[in-house]
Every structure is written in structure tokens, then in C-alpha cells.
C-alpha positions in Angstrom: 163.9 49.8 81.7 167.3 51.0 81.8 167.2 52.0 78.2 165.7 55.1 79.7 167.4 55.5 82.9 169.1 59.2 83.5 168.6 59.8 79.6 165.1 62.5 80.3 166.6 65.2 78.1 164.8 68.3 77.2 160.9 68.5 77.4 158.8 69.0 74.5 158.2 73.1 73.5 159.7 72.9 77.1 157.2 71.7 79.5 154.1 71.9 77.8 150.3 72.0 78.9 148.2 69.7 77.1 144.6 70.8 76.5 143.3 69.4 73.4 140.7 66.4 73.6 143.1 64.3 71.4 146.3 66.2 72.2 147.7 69.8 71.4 150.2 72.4 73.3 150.5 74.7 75.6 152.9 76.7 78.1 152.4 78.2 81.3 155.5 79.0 83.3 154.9 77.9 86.6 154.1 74.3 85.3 157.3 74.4 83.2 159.2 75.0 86.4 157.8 73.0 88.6 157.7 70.2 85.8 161.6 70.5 85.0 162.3 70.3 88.9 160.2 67.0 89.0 161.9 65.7 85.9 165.2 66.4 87.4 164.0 64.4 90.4 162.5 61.5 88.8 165.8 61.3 86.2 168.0 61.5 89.4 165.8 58.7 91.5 165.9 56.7 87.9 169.7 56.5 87.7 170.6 55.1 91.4 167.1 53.2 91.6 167.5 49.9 92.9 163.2 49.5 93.2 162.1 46.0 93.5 159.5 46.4 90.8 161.7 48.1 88.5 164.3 45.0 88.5 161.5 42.9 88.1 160.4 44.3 85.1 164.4 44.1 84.0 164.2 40.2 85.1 161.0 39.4 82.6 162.2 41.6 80.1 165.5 39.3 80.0 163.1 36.3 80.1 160.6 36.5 77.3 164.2 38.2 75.2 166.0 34.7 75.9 163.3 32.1 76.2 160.3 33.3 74.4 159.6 30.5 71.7 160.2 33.7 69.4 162.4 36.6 68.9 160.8 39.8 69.9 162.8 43.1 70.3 163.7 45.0 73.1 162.2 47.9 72.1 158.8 46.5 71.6 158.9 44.7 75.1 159.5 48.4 76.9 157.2 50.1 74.8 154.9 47.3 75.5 156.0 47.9 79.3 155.4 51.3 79.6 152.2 51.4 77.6 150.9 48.7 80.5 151.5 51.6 83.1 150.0 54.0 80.9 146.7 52.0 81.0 146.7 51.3 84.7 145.9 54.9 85.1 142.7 54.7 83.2 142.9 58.1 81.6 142.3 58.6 78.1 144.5 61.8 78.0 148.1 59.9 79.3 149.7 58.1 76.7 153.1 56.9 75.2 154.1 57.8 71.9 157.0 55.8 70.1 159.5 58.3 68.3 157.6 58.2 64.8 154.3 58.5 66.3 155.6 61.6 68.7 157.1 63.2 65.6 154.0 62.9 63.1 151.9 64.4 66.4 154.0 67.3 66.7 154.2 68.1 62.5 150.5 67.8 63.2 150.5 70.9 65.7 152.4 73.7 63.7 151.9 72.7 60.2 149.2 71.6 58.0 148.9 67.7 57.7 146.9 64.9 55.5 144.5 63.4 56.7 140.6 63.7 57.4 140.9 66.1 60.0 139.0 64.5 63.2 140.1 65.4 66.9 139.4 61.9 68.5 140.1 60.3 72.1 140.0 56.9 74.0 136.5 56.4 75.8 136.7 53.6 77.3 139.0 51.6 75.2 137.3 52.7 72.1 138.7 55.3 69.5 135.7 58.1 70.0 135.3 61.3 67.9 135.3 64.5 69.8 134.9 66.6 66.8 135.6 66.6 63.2 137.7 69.7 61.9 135.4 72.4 60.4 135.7 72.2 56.7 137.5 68.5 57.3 136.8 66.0 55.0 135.6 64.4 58.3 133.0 66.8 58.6 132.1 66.6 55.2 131.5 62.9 55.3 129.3 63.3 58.3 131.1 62.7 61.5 129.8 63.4 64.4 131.1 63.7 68.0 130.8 60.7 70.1 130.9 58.6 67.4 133.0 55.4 67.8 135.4 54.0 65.3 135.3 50.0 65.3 137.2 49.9 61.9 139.2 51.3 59.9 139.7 49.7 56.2 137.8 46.7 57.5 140.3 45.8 60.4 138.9 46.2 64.1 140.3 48.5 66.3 140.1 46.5 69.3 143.4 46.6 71.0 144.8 49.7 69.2 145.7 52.5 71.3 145.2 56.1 69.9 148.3 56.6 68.6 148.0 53.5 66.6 144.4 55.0 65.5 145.2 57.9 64.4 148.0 56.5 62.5 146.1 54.3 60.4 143.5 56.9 59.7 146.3 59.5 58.7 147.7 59.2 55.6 148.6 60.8 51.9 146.0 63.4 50.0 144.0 61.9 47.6 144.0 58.6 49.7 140.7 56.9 50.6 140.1 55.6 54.4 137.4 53.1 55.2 135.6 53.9 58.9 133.2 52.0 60.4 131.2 53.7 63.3 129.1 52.9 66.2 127.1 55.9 66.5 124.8 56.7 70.0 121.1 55.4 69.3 121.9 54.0 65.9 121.8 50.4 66.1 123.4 49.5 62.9 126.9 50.2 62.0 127.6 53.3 60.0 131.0 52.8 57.3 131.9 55.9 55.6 134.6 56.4 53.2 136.5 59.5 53.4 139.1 60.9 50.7 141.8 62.4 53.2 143.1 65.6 52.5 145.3 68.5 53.5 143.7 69.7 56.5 143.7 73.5 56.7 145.9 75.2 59.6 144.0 78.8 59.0 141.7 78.5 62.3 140.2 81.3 62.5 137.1 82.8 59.8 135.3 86.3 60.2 132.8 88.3 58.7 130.2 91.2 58.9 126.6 89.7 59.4 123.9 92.3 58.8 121.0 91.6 61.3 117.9 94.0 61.2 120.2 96.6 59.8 122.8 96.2 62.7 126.5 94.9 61.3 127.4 92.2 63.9 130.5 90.6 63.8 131.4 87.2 63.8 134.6 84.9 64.5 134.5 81.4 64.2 137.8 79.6 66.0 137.8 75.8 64.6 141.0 74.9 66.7 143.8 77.0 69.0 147.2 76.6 67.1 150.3 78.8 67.6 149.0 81.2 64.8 145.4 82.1 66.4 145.7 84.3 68.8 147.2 86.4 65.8 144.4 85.6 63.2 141.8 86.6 66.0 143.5 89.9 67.0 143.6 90.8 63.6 139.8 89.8 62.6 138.9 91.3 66.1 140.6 94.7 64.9 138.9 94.4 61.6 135.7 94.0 62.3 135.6 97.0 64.7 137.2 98.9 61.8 134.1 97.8 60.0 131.8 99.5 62.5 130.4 96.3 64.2 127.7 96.7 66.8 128.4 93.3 68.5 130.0 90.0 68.4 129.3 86.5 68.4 132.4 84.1 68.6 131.9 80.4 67.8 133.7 77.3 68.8 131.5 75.2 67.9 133.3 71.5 66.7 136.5 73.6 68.0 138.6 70.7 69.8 140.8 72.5 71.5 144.8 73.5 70.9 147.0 75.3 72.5 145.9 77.5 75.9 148.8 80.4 74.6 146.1 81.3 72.3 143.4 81.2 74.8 145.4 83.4 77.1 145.7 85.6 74.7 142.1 86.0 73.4 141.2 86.4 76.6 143.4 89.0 76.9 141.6 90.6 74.3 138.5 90.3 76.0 138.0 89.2 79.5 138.5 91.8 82.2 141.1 91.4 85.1 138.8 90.7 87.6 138.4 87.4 87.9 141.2 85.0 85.9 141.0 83.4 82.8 141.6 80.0 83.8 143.0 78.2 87.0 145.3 75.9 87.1 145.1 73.1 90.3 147.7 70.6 90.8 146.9 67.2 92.8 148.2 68.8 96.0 144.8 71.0 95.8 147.2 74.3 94.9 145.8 76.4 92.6 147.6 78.9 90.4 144.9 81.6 88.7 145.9 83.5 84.9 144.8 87.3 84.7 144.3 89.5 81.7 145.4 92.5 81.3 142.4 94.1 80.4 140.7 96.5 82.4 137.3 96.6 81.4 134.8 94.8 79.1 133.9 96.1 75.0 131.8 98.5 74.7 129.7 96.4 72.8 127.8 93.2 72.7 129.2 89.6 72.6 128.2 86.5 73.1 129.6 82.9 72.2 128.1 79.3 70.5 129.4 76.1 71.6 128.1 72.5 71.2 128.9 69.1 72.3 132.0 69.2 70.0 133.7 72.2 72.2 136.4 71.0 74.1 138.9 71.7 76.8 141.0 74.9 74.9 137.4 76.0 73.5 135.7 75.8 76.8 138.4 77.6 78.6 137.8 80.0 76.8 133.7 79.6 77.0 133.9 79.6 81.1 136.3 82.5 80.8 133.8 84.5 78.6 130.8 83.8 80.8 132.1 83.7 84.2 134.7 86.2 84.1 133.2 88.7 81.5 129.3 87.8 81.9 128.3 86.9 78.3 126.0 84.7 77.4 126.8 81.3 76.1 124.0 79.8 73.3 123.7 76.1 72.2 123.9 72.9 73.6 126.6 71.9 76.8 130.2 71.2 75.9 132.2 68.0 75.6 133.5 68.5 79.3 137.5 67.6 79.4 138.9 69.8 82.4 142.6 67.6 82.8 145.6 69.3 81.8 148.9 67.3 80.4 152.7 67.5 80.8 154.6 66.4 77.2 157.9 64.8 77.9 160.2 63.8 75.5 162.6 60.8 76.1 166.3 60.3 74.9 165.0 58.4 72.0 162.6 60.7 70.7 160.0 59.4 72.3 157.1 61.1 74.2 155.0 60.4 77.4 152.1 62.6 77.8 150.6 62.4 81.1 147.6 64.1 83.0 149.4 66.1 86.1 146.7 68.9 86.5 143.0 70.1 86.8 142.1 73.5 84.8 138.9 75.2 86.6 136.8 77.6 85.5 137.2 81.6 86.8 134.9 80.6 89.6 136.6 77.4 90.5 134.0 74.9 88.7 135.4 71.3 87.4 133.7 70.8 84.1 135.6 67.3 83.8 133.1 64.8 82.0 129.8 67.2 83.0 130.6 70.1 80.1 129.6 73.5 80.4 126.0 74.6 80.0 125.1 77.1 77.7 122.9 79.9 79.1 120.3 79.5 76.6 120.4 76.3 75.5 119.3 75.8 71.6 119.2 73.1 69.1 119.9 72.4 66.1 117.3 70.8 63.3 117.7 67.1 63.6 119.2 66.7 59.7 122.4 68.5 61.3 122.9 65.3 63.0 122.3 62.8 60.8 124.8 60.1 59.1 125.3 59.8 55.6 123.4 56.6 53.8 125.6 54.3 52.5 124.1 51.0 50.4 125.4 48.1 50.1 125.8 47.1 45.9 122.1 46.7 44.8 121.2 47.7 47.5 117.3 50.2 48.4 115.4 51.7 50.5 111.9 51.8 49.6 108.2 51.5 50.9 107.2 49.6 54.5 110.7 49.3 55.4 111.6 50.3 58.6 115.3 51.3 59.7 118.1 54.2 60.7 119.0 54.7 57.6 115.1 55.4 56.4 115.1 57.9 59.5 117.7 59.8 58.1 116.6 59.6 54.9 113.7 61.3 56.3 115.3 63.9 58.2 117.3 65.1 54.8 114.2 65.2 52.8 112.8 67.5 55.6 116.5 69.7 55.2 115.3 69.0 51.1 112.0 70.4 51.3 110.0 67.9 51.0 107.8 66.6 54.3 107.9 62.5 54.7 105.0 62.9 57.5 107.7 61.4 59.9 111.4 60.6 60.8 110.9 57.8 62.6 112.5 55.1 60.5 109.3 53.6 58.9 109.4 54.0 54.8 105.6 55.2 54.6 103.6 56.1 51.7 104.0 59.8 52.3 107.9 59.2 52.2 107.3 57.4 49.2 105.8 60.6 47.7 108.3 63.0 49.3 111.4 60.9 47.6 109.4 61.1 44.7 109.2 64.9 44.7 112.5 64.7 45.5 113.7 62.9 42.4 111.6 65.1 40.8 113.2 68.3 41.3 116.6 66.6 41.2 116.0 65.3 37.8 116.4 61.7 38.8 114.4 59.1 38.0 110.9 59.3 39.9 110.7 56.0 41.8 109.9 56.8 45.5 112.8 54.0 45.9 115.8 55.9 47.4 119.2 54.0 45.4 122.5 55.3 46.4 122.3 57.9 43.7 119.4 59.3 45.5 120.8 59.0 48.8 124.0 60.9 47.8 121.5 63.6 46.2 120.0 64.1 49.5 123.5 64.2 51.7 124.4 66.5 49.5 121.0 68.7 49.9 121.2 68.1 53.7 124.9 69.8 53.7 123.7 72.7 51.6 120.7 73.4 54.0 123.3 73.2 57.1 125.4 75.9 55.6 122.6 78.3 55.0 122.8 80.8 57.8 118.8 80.7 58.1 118.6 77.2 59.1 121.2 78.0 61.8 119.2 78.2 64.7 121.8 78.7 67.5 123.8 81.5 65.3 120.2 83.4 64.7 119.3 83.2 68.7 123.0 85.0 68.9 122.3 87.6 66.6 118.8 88.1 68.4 120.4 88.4 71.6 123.2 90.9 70.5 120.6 92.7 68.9 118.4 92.8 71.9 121.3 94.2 73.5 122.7 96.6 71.2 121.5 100.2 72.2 
């Protein structure tokens, strides 16, 4: 692999910490140091190695290149190569990106890209959501973390590695993308079709919510990019301008991003005596952050996370509870506690691999077990349900039984209208719920639920998720501000 062989140049935003579930940036000094000290050693071993396994690799490289029954480039044999190590690690975060790949990632970071806006990650070997952007045309559609993507436009994803995933999902505004999903305790395959779109960089939304005559404030963070730290400060700063009592901040379906931002949120927020987030390297050293802020608000806050908070977003979670004592509300986190180095090669391209644990202020791992809230609450089943998509001709109607009847029932409940049950089975007081349905849609009363019908209700279903009073884990956080407000 001497293509690569005392040519490690410059690293990536320097040396970078990784701490997205998919993959965003991050810098913290004393990794960049100690990183560029072992990339100086590793590029020095590289250019006098004489390893064994390394001249191996060289001898079937020159092989297959010669003899193979056909020609195959030499690039594709060491990407090939080096994705092969990758794999033996077993760790969904460490990956190889080739030099397009590494440059449409890092557009992706600082800029506003097309696509359909879903963080996503290896599980396994399958391409797994983590959490679809808020206001995504993923989230739109209906995807949910953990889902799995077997397809995309009809072709399996067996034996794609996320790079090559996301790269088939991405694509130009206006486009349509085929999915087909696996989704946990849904037995039939789920295939939606999303319209990709520019997928908005603002991450950070705020507003004034007026609870029993109390003006609580409210930040929702959908990802950590270079610019949030700066949209929070200034929403923070507003809102107390606007005489808020309390605050609620939401990372809820945030993925992650950059742990700059974090830092500096926390700084905002989180008292210096205990640190924001600690950094352990595999020698068992740990390095702890500080704020610089003396003492806690004088108000009220408290934080909403769900199974689609990840790494940057649960930093910040841990950080707010442990270090600060707020409450956390909803359901347990997504639980990714690695941190990664991003090194870019002579060539432009990128290796990305897991070097570090990030623990919590009181040293917890939350690696693959998440972070529980401290009043757990969830949400009304039809926030989790999947879009119904018919095949052409294609009903649903009376004493059929299925996962797509279940979900029909669940967004007649979010409708209005009661089935009796959400079970799956098409009864006859589903019949007469779709029939009311129709009714007040002004479609034509059948009790048969068409695609026209179905679409009706997804639509129905979204509109009851965004009203705040079907929000259950946002209204236990404005009872428990308000229970503390004096």
C-alpha cells in the first residue's frame, strides 16, 4: 500500500473529534496534539516499514493486477484493502471514505445539501436510521430511528458500506428516492418514496410558550453545526429579553454534530463544577472540559430527548443533568459514547476511526445503553407509525388483519375518530371510523381505506403531531418548569 506511504498530510479541520451517529466534527486540543504526534509516528514507521503483512498485501495486490482473468485498478484493490481492515474492527463509526465521498461528507457539514436529510449508521452490516432531520423530508415521509434500509430504488443494500448508502440516497432537489425499510416489530417491509430536498442548515428554533400565564422559553437544537452555538446564544439572549420564567431545550431526533457547539452551550449553562464532558483514551486517561460559568440560571430548565438523541445531543443531555441537576423528560437516548479522529490522506481521501470514549460528568459510558431520562414519558402511539403505502389497486378493508391496518388505526385515533382497537384487525368499528373519516374529509364514504384515504390520514396524523397539545413530553416540561417557577 505504498500509494499511501509517508504521504499523511494535513488532518481534516486539523485533528478532528467525530461525534455524530453518522459522522460530524469536532476539535478539542489535546486530541489534535496528541493525534498529529501519532500521525507523525505512524507516517514515519509507514516510510521505512519493511512489515511482513504489509509486503504481503503488496505481493497480492501485484497478483490479482497481473493475473486476474480481468483488469481491475489499483485504486480499487487498496480501497478494497483498506476497507477489509476497516471491517475487522467491527465498529460502525470507523470507516474509509474515497476522495469524492470524503468531499461530498465534508460540503455536508458546513453548508446546506440535497438530499432527504437522515443521520444513519451501520448496525450490524445494515444501513440503520438514527434520526431523520427535523423538518427533513425524511421526517416528513415517516422515518423513524432504528429503521433499516434494505433498498434503495429497488436495489439491495447488502454489501454497501455507509458511504456508498448515503451516496445513493443523496442526490439533486426535486429528485425522488425509493427506500425500502425493515422497521422493529413490523413484519412486512415498509417502501417509501421521498422527494429529496435542500436540507436546512438553520439548527436551532425558539419561541415564547405561554403556560398557565408563565412565558417559558423554548429552544429546539435539530443538529450541532459550526453556526449553533451562535444561533443558541442568540435565542438564549432573546428569550430572556422576552422575560421568560424557564426553559425547556429539546434535542429530540437531534443526531449529533459538532462537540465545539456543545462546549459552548454548555458554557452557557452548565456550572464549573463538575465538566462538561470527559474525554478517555484506550490507555484509561481521561482529559475532563470545564465551563466557565460559575453558577446555574436563575431560572428553571429542563431538557426532552428521545431515542433519536445521539452522541453530540447526549453530551450535552448528561452535561445538563449531571453537571447542572436538570431534569431530563422523555424516553432514553440512542446511546453512542465513541469519539473519532478524521484523517485526510495525500489523495484526498479520509479514514475516520474510533480512538476515544466520551463519558459523562460523572464518568458513566452511555455506549449502546443511552441515557435515561428522569421522568420518562411517551409519546401517543400515531407519532410512531409508518406511512401506508398500496400497492396499484390495492385496499384495506373489513376482516383484514395486518401492520398496515394497525397503523391505519392509530392515525384515525390522531384523526378523531376511535376504531375500538389498533391491533391490526380491520373490524366493523374501524369500518365505521374510516367511514366518518371519509366523511369529514369529503371522500367517498366506503369504510375501504384506498391510497387516497390512506394519504388523507398520514396527512391528519402529521398535523395532530405538530399540535403542541398532543405533545405529551413537551407539556410534562412545561408542568415541571412551572412546578418550579417561584
Amino acid at each position: 500500500m505504498e500509494k499511501f506511504s509517508g504521504k499523511v498530510v494535513a488532518l481534516l479541520m486539523a485533528i478532528s473529534l467525530l461525534v455524530g451517529a453518522g459522522g460530524s466534527y469536532a476539535v478539542l486540543s489535546f486530541v489534535q496534539h496528541r493525534g498529529e504526534a501519532a500521525t507523525a509516528t505512524a507516517t514515519a514507521n509507514s516510510a521505512v516499514s519493511s512489515d511482513k503483512d504489509t509486503a504481503k498485501i503488496k505481493a497480492i495486490h501485484d497478483l490479482i493486477e497481473k493475473q486476474y482473468f480481468r483488469k481491475v485498478g489499483s485504486s480499487k484493490l487498496y480501497d478494497g484493502a483498506i476497507n477489509g481492515m476497516i471491517e475487522a474492527l467491527n465498529d460502525p463509526f470507523s470507516s474509509y471514505m474515497n476522495a469524492k465521498t470524503a468531499s461530498d461528507f465534508t460540503q455536508s457539514l458546513s453548508s446546506s445539501f440535497q438530499g432527504i436529510g437522515a443521520e444513519v449508521q451501520m448496525v450490524g452490516k445494515q444501513v440503520t436510521i438514527v434520526s431523520p432531520i427535523k423538518g427533513s423530508p425524511a421526517e416528513k415521509a415517516g422515518l423513524k430511528p432504528k429503521d433499516q434500509i434494505m433498498t434503495i430504488n429497488g436495489k439491495s443494500t447488502e454489501g454497501l458500506d455507509i458511504n456508498e448508502a448515503v451516496n445513493k440516497i443523496r442526490g439533486k432537489k426535486g429528485t425522488v428516492v425509493k427506500i425500502g425499510i425493515k422497521r422493529p416489530g413490523v413484519n412486512d417491509e415498509l417502501n417509501f418514496a421521498i422527494k429529496r430536498d435542500n436540507i436546512p442548515i438553520r439548527t436551532v428554533d425558539s419561541k415564547i410558550i405561554k403556560h398557565n400565564g408563565q412565558p417559558i422559553g423554548y429552544i429546539a437544537i435539530t443538529q450541532f453545526n459550526e453556526n449553533t452555538d451562535q444561533e443558541f446564544s442568540k435565542a438564549l439572549s432573546k428569550l430572556e429579553g422576552d422575560g421568560m420564567k424557564g426553559l425547556i431545550i429539546d434535542v429530540r431526533g437531534n443526531p449529533g454534530g459538532y462537540l465545539q457547539a456543545v462546549e459552548k452551550i454548555g458554557n452557557l449553562l452548565v456550572p464549573s463544577n463538575k465538566p462538561i464532558v470527559q474525554i478517555e483514551d484506550r490507555a484509561g486517561k481521561k482529559q475532563p472540559f470545564y465551563s466557565n460559568l460559575k453558577k446555574k440560571k436563575n431560572y428553571p430548565v429542563t431538557a426532552l430527548i428521545d431515542g433519536g438523541s445521539a452522541s453530540a445531543s447526549e453530551i450535552l443531555a448528561g452535561a445538563l443533568h449531571e453537571a447542572a441537576g436538570y431534569p431530563l423528560i422523555g424516553v432514553k437516548s440512542f446511546g453512542k459514547g465513541t469519539v473519532q479522529q478524521g484523517i485526510e490522506l495525500s489523495d484526498k481521501s479520509e479514514l475516520k476511526l474510533t480512538t476515544d470514549k466520551w463519558l459523562t460528568p460523572d464518568g458513566h459510558w452511555i455506549h449502546k445503553k443511552g441515557i435515561k431520562p428522569t421522568i420518562e414519558v411517551k409519546q401517543p402511539d400515531y407519532f410512531y407509525v409508518a406511512p401506508i403505502t398500496l400497492k396499484k389497486g390495492k385496499t384495506l378493508k373489513a376482516d383484514e388483519t395486518s401492520a398496515a391496518v394497525a397503523d391505519a388505526q392509530k392515525m384515525l385515533q390522531a384523526a378523531g375518530n376511535n376504531p375500538g382497537r389498533t391491533d391490526g384487525y380491520f373490524s366493523t368499528q374501524t369500518v365505521q371510523a374510516v367511514k366518518a373519516f371519509q366523511k369529514a374529509q369529503k371522500l367517498p364514504v366506503t369504510g375501504v381505506i384506498n391510497q387516497k384515504t390512506a394519504d388523507a390520514l398520514q396527512q391528519a396524523t402529521l398535523t395532530a403531531i405538530k399540535n403542541q397539545k398532543n405533545d405529551r413530553q413537551l407539556n410534562a416540561a412545561l408542568q415541571e418548569i412551572a412546578n418550579e417557577i417561584k
